[in-house]
C-alpha positions in Angstrom: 0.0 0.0 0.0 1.5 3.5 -1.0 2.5 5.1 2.0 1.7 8.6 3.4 4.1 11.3 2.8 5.9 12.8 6.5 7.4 15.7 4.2 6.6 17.9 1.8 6.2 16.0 -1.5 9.2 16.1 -3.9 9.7 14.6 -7.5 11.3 11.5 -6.4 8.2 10.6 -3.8 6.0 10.8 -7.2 8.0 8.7 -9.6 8.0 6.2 -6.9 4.5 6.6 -7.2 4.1 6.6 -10.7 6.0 3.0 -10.7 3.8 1.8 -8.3 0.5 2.8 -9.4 1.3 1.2 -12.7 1.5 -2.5 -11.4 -1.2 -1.7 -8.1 -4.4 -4.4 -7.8 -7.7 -3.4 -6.7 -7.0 -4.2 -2.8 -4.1 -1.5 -2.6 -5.8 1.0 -4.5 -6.3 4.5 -2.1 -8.5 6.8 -3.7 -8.2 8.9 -0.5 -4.8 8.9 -0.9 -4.5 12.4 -2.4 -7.1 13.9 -0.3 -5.0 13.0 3.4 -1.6 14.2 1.8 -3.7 18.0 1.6 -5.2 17.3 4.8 -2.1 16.9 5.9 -0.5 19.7 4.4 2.0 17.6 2.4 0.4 18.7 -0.9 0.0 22.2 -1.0 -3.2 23.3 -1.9 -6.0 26.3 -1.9 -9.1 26.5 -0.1 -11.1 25.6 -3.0 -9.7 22.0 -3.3 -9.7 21.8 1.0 -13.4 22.4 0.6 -13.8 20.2 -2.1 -12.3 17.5 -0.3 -13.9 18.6 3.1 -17.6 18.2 1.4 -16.6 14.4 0.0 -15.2 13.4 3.6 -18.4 14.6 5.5 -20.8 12.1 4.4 -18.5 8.9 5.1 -19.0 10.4 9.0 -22.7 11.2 8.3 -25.2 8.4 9.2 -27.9 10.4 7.9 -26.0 10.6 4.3 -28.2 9.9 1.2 -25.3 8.6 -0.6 -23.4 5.6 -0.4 -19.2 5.2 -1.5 -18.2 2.6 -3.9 -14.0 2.8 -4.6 -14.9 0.0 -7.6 -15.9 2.4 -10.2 -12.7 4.5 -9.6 -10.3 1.5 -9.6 -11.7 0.6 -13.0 -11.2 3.7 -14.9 -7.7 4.0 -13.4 -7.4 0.4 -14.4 -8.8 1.1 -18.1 -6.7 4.3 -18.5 -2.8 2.3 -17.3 -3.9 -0.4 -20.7 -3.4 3.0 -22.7 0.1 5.5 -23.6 0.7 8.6 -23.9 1.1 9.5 -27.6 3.0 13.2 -27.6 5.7 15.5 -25.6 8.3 13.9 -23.0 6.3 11.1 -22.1 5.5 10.0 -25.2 5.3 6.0 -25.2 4.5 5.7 -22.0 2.0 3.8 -20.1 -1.1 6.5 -18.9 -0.8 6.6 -15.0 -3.3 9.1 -13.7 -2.0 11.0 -11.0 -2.9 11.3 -7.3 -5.3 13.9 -8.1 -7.2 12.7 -11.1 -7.8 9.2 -8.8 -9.3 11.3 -6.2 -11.6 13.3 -8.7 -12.9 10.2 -10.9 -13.4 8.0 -7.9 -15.6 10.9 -6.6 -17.9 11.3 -9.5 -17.8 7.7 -10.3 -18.4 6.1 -6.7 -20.9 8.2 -5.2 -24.4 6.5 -5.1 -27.4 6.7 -4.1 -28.7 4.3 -1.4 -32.6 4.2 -1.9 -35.3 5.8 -4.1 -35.9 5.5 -7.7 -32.0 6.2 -8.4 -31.0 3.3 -5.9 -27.2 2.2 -6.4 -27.2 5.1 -9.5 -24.7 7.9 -9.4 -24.5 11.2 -7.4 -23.1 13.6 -9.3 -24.8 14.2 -12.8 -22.6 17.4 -13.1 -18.8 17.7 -12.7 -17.3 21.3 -12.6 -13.0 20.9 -13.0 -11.2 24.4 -13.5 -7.1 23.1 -13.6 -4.4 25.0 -14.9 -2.6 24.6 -18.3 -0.3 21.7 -18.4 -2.1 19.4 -16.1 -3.3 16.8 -18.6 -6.9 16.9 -19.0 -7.0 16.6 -22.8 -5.7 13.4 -22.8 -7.3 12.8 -19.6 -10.7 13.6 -20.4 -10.4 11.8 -24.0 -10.0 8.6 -21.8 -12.3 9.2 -19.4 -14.8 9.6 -22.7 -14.0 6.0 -23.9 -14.8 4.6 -20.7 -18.3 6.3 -20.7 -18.3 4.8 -24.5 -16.9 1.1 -23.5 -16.8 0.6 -19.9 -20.2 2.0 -17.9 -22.3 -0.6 -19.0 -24.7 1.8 -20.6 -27.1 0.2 -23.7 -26.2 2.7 -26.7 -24.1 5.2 -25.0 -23.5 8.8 -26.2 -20.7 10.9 -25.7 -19.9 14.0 -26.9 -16.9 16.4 -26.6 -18.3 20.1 -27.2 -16.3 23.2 -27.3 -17.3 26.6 -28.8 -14.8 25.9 -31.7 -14.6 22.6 -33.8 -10.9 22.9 -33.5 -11.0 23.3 -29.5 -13.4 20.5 -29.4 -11.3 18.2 -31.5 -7.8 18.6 -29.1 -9.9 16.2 -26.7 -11.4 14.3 -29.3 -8.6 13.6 -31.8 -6.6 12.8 -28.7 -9.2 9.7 -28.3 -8.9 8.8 -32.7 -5.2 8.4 -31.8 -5.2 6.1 -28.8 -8.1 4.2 -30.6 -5.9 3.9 -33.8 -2.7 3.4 -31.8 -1.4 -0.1 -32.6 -0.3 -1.2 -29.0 -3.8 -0.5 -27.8 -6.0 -2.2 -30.0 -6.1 -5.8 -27.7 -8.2 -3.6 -25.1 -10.2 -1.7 -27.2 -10.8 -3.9 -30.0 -14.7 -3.7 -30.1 -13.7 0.3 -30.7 -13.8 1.3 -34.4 -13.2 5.2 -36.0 -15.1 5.9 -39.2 -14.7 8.2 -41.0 -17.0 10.6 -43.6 -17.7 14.1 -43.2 -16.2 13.8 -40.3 -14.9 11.1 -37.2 -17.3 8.8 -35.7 -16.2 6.4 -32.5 -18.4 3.5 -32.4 -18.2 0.5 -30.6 -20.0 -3.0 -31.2 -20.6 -4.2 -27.8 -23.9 -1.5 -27.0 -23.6 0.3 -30.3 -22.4 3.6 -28.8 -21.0 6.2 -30.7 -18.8 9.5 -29.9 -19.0 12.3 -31.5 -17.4 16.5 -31.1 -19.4 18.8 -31.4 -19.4 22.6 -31.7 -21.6 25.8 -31.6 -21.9 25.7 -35.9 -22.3 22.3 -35.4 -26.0 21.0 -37.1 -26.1 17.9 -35.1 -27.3 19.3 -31.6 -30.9 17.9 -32.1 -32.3 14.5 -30.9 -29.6 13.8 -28.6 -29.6 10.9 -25.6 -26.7 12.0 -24.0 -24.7 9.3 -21.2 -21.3 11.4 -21.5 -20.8 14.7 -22.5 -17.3 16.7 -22.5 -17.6 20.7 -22.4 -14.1 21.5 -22.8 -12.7 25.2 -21.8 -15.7 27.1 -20.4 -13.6 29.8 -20.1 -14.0 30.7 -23.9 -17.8 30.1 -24.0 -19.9 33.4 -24.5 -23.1 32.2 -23.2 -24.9 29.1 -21.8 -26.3 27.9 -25.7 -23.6 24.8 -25.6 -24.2 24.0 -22.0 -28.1 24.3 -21.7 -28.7 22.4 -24.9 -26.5 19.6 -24.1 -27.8 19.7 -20.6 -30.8 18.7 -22.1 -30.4 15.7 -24.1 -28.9 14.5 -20.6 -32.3 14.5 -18.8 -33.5 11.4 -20.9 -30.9 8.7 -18.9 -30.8 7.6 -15.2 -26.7 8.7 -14.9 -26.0 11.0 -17.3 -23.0 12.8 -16.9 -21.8 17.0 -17.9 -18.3 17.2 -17.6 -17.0 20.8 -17.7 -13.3 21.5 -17.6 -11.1 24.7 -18.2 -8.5 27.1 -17.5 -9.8 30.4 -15.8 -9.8 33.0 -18.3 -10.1 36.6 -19.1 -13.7 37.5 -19.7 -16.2 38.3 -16.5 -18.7 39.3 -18.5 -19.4 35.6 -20.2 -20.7 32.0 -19.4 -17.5 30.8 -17.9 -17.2 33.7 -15.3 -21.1 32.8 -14.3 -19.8 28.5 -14.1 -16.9 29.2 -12.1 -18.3 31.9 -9.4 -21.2 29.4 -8.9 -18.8 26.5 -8.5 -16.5 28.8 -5.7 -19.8 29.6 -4.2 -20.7 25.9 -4.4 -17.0 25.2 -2.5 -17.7 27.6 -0.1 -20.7 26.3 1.4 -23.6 29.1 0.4 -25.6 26.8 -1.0 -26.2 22.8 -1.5 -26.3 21.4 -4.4 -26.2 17.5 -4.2 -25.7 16.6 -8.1 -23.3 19.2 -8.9 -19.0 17.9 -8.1 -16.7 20.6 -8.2 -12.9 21.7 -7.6 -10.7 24.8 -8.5 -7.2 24.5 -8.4 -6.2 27.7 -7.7 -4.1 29.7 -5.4 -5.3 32.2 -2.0 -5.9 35.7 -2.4 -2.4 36.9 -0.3 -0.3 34.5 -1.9 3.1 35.4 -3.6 2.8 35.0 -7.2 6.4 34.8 -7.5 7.3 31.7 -5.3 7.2 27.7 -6.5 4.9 27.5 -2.9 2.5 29.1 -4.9 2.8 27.4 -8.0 2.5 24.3 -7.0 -0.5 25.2 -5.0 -2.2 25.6 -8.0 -1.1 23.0 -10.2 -2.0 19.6 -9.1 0.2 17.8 -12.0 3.6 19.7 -10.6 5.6 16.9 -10.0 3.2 14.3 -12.5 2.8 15.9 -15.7 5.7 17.4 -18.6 5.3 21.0 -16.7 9.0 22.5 -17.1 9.7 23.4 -14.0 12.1 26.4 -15.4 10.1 27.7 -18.5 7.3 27.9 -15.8 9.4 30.4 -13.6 10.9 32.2 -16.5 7.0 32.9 -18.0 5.9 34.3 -14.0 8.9 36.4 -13.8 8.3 37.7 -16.7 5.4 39.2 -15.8 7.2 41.7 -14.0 8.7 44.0 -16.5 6.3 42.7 -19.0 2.4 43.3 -17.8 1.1 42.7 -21.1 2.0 39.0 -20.0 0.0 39.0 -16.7 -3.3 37.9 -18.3 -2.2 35.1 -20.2 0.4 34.2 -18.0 -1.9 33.9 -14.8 -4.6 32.3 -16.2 -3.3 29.6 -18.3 -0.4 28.5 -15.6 -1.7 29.7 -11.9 -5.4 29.5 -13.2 -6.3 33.3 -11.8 -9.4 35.3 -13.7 -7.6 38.1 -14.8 -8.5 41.2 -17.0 -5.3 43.2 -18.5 -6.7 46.3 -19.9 -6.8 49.4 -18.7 -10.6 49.0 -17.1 -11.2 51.1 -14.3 -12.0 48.5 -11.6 -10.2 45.1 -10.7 -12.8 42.6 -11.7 -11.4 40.5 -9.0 -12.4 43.1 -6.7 -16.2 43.8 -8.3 -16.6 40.3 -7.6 -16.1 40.3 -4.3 -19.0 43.0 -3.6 -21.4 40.7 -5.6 -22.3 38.7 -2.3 -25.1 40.0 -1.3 -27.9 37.7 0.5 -30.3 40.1 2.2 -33.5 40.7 0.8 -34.6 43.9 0.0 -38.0 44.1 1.8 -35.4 44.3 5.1 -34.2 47.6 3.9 -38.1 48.7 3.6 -37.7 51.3 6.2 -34.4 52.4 5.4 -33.5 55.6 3.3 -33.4 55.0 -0.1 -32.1 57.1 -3.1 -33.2 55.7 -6.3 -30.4 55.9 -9.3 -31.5 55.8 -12.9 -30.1 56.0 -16.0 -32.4 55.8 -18.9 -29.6 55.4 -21.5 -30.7 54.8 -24.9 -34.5 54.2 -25.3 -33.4 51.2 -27.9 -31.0 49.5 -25.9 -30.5 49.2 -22.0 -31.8 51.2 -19.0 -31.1 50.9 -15.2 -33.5 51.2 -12.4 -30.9 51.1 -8.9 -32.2 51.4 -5.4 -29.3 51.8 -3.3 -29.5 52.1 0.7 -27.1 53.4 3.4 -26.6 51.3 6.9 -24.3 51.7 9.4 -22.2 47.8 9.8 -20.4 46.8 12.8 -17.1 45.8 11.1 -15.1 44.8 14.4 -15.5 45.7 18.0 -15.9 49.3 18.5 -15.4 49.6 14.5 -18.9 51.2 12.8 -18.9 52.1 8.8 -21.1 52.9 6.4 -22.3 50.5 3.5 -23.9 50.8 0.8 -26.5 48.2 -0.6 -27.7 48.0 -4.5 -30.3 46.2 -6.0 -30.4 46.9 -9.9 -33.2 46.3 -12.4 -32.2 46.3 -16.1 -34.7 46.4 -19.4 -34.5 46.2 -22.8 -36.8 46.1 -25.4 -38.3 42.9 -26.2 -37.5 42.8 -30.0 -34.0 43.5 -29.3 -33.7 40.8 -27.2 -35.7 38.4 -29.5 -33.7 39.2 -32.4 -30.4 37.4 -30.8 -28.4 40.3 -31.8 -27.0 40.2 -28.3 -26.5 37.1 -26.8 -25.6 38.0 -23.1 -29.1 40.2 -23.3 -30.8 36.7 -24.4 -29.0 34.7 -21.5 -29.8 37.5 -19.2 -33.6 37.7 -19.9 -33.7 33.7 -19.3 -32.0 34.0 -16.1 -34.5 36.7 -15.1 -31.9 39.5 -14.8 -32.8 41.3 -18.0 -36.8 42.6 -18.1 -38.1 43.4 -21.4 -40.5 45.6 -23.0 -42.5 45.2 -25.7 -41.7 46.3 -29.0 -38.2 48.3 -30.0 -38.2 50.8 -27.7 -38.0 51.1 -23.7 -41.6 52.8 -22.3 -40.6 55.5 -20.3 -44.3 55.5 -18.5 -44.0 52.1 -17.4 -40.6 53.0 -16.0 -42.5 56.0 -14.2 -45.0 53.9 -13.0 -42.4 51.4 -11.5 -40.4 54.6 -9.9 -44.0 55.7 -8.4 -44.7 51.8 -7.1 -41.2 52.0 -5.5 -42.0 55.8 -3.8 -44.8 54.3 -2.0 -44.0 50.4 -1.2 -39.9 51.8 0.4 -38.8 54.8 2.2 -37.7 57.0 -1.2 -35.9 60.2 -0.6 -35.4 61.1 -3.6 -34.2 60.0 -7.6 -31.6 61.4 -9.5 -31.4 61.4 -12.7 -28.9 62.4 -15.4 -29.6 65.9 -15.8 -29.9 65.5 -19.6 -32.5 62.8 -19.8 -36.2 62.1 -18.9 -37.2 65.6 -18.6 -40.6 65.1 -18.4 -40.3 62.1 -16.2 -38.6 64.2 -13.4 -41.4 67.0 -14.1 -43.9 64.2 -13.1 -42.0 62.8 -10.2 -41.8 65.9 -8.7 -45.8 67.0 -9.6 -46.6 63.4 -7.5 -43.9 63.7 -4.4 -42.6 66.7 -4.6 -39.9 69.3 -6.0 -37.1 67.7 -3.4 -38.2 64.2 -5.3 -35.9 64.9 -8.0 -32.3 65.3 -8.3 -30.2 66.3 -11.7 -26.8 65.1 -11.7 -24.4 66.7 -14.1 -22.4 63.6 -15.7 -19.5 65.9 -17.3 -15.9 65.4 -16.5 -16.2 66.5 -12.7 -19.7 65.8 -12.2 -19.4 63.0 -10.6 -15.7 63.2 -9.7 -16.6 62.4 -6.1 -19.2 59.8 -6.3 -17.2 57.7 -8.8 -13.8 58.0 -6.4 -16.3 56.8 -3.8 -17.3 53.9 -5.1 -13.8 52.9 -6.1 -12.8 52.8 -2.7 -16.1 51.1 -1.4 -15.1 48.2 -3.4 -11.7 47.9 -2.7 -12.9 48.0 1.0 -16.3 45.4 -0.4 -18.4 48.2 1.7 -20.9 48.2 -1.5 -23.3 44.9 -2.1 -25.0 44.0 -5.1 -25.8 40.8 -6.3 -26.8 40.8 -10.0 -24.1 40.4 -13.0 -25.3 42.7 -15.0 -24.1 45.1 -13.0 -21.1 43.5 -12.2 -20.4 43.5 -16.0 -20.9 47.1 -16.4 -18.9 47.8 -13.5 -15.9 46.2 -15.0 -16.3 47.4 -18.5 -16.0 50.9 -17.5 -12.8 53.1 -17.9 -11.9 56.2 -16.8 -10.6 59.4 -18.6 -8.8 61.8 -16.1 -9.0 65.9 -16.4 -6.9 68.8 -15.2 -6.4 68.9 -11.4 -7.0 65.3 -11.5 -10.8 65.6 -12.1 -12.3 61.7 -13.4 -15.0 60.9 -15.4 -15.9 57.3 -15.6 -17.2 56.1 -19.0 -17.3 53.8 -21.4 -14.8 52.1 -23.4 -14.3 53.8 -26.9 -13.3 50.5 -28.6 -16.2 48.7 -27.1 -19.0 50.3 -27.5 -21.2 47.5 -26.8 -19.9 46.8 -23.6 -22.7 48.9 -21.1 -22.2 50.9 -17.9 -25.5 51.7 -17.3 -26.3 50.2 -13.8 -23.3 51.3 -12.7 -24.2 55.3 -14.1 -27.2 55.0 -12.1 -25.5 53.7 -8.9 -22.8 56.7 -9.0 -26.3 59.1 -9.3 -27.5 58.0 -6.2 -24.2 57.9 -4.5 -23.3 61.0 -5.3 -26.6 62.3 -3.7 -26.3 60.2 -0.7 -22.5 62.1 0.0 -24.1 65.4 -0.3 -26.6 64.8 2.3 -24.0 63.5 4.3 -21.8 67.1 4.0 -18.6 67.3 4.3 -17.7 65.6 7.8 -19.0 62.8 6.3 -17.2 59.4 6.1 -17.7 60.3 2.2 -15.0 63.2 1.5 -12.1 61.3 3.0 -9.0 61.3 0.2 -8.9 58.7 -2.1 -6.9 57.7 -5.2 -8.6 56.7 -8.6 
């Protein structure tokens, strides 16, 4: 039996492991081994993977658990994958050992049953949720794991698809498969397993007549799927949730079906990926249950040095397993140090950080952090609130904020003002229909976009909605860009009175203070929201700076598409709410851009 490690772990303690695991039989095999060398601190890891592991070893201890373990399943697929080699780089030629951690994560999403009900001795987990840096395998891995779900499941007329937003990114994991099929020194194992070719490749196999396919968003083959298996390869890339959702549907139709997503972080908090992998980290973190959903992020801790193999290794699990050169690796991080433009590519693909390199106003990193908020808005009822708005264009997007002000104990004796949001968004309904936009679409099916009908936004129903929101909460006032919705302020004001209705001047200055003020609010996450919309338009602003220093945050000129209007709104109230608080006000305290 492999032993535990007593010291940090060090490339000779894995190739001892790696010769091990290659003759090991089913009696020695320790798919827990992984998971007590983190434990134990051995293996250096981040919270996310502690919590991941943390949430699998609580229901052995729990009596009460709904779920049942089974090590077999695991043992077989890291039986099925030592038959196979790998076929390019360093190792090339030899046998396909999976490494501590990919034993852990398989036996986990393999081996957790159910013990009664309808889905008695069925799987768990019917969605699986990996985010792993560059270099850690998972083409090859998940091509493999694929041709067990095609061979080795015992499923009658299995199918598995590999999907990607790209036929080429879809076909790294899937020609990775056509080569270990083809590969001579394989084909005793797999020789029920045939590729055919016409338009394009087709794995089939004899035994249960299953085939697998790749698949890709100008694919024409989504319809009429049974899905047992299916692949989404680098979420991080995905724009929206068309892939996902449509594949997540053809997997309703089988008992233990199984969504695979795996990527590298990326660069884009505005898209699909961002949503997957801030759901996942909540998942990890415990703010919600959800008992079909696996997940893990290698990743490292906010505080970590960057610049130290500590770090590194942290956040690759494959360090001492995989063909990661150990000093490439080190020479692209340092890099990063006289050469920014590197960070974003550098960070994501090797310590698997969402970063932004641009020069966007806000960390996005930061904005995310502020979108925690839990507390429902009927508790701020009798609180002050200013209402922000920002009509924008009447054929696009408009914002609706209401933002309160409470006083937080922080620490003992420590009181500070916060700031709660809680956006609304609208577009008109034919825009949205006409799939012009598709984050608008994805928005309005998650319920964070409202629409109205036809091509334009009704100001009147807005009013009516400002006027619901004046007598349902304690409104103090609006305010408005001073520019727009003349006639709605005129009728605000006619209904609650002249002090209703404040007109914000959004020139370079106007809002000099209010938009400082928010920037240090969310370095200091003493602003909440919870809505990412918002959080998108927050981090596609930018910021043009003025004589004596004076900001104006707006939007970018080479992305014009990319909306701030939520956040316009937010700085209007803001900036109303430091007024009334005058100039001894927590408010006016310096603060950089």
């Amino acid at each position: 039996m492999l032993l535990d490690l007593t010291e940090r772990e060090t490339q000779s303690d894995f190739d001892k492991m790696d010769t091990y695991l290659k003759t090991i039989e089913e009696e020695d095999f320790d798919c827990w081994w992984y998971a007590r060398q983190v434990e134990s601190g051995m293996i250096p890891a981040c919270q996310f993977v502690k919590n991941a592991i943390a949430r699998e070893r609580a229901k052995l201890s729990d009596p009460n658990c709904l779920y049942y373990f089974d090590p077999h399943p695991g043992f077989r697929f890291f039986a099925f994958c030592r038959h196979f080699y790998h076929l390019k780089g360093d190792k090339g030629g030899t046998p396909f050992i999976l490494a501590p951690w990919q034993i852990w994560v398989f036996s986990m999403l393999l081996g957790w049953k159910n013990k009664e009900g309808q889905y008695k001795d069925k799987r768990q987990y019917k969605v699986t949720y990996l985010e792993v840096p560059r270099g850690s395998g998972k083409s090859a891995m998940m091509g493999l794991f694929g041709l067990f779900m095609l061979s080795m499941d015992g499923e009658w007329e299995p199918e598995v698809y590999v999907a990607a937003t790209k036929k080429d990114q879809a076909n790294l994991i899937f020609n990775s498969v056509v080569r270990q099929v083809e590969f001579p020194a394989n084909k005793k194992i797999i020789q029920h397993i045939k590729v055919r070719r016409k338009r394009e490749y087709l794995i089939s196999t004899k035994l249960q007549g299953g085939t697998f396919k790749s698949l890709s968003k100008d694919s024409k083959s989504f319809d009429g799927m049974n899905i047992h298996c299916a692949l989404v390869d680098e979420i991080h890339a995905h724009p929206d949730s068309e892939i996902w959702d449509v594949l997540s549907s053809g997997s309703n139709k089988r008992a233990q079906s199984l969504m695979v997503g795996i990527t590298t972080a990326g660069t884009n908090f505005s898209n699909f990926g961002f949503q997957q992998s801030t759901y996942m980290k909540k998942l990890l973190r415990g703010d919600f249950h959800d008992d079909e959903t696996f997940a893990c992020v290698w990743t490292i801790d906010k505080g970590d040095d960057l610049y130290t193999e500590d770090t590194w290794i942290k956040a690759n699990p494959s360090w001492w397993t995989s063909a990661i050169n150990h000093t490439k690796f080190a020479n692209a991080i340092e890099r990063t140090r006289n050469w920014p433009e590197t960070k974003a590519e550098t960070f994501t693909k090797l310590l698997n950080i969402w970063y932004q390199s641009s020069d966007k106003w806000l960390a996005p990193e930061k904005v995310a952090a502020c979108n925690d908020l839990t507390i429902p808005e009927e508790q701020f009822k009798d609180i002050p609130c200013i209402i922000g708005v920002d009509l924008g264009w009447t054929e696009d997007m408009t914002a609706l904020v209401n933002v309160y002000e409470r006083i937080e104990k922080e620490a003992e004796g420590v009181f500070r003002k916060h700031y709660y949001v809680y956006p609304r968004f609208f577009s008109p309904s034919r825009l949205v229909a006409s799939g012009s936009k598709p984050k608008y679409t994805m928005w309005e099916k998650d319920g964070l976009l409202e629409t109205m009908p036809g091509d334009t936004i009704d100001y009147e129903v807005l009013q009516e909605m400002i006027f619901k929101e004046f007598r349902s909460h304690r409104v103090i006032e609006t305010a408005f860009d001073r520019w727009n919705g003349h006639q709605m302020m005129t009728n605000i004001q006619n209904q609650f009175g002249r002090d209703a209705v404040s007109q914000i001047n959004q020139s370079m200055g106007g809002l000099n203070d209010a938009s400082k003020f928010f920037k240090r609010l969310v370095l200091e996450q003493r602003i909440h929201f919870h809505h990412d919309i918002l959080v998108w338009n927050c981090v596609n602003a930018v910021v043009r700076v003025g004589n004596g220093g004076l900001i104006l945050v707006d939007k970018d000129p080479g992305a014009p598409q990319d909306k701030i209007d939520g956040l316009k709104a937010t700085l209007n109230a803001l900036e109303r709410f430091m007024i009334r608080n005058g100039s001894n006000g927590d408010a006016w305290e310096a603060i950089m851009i």
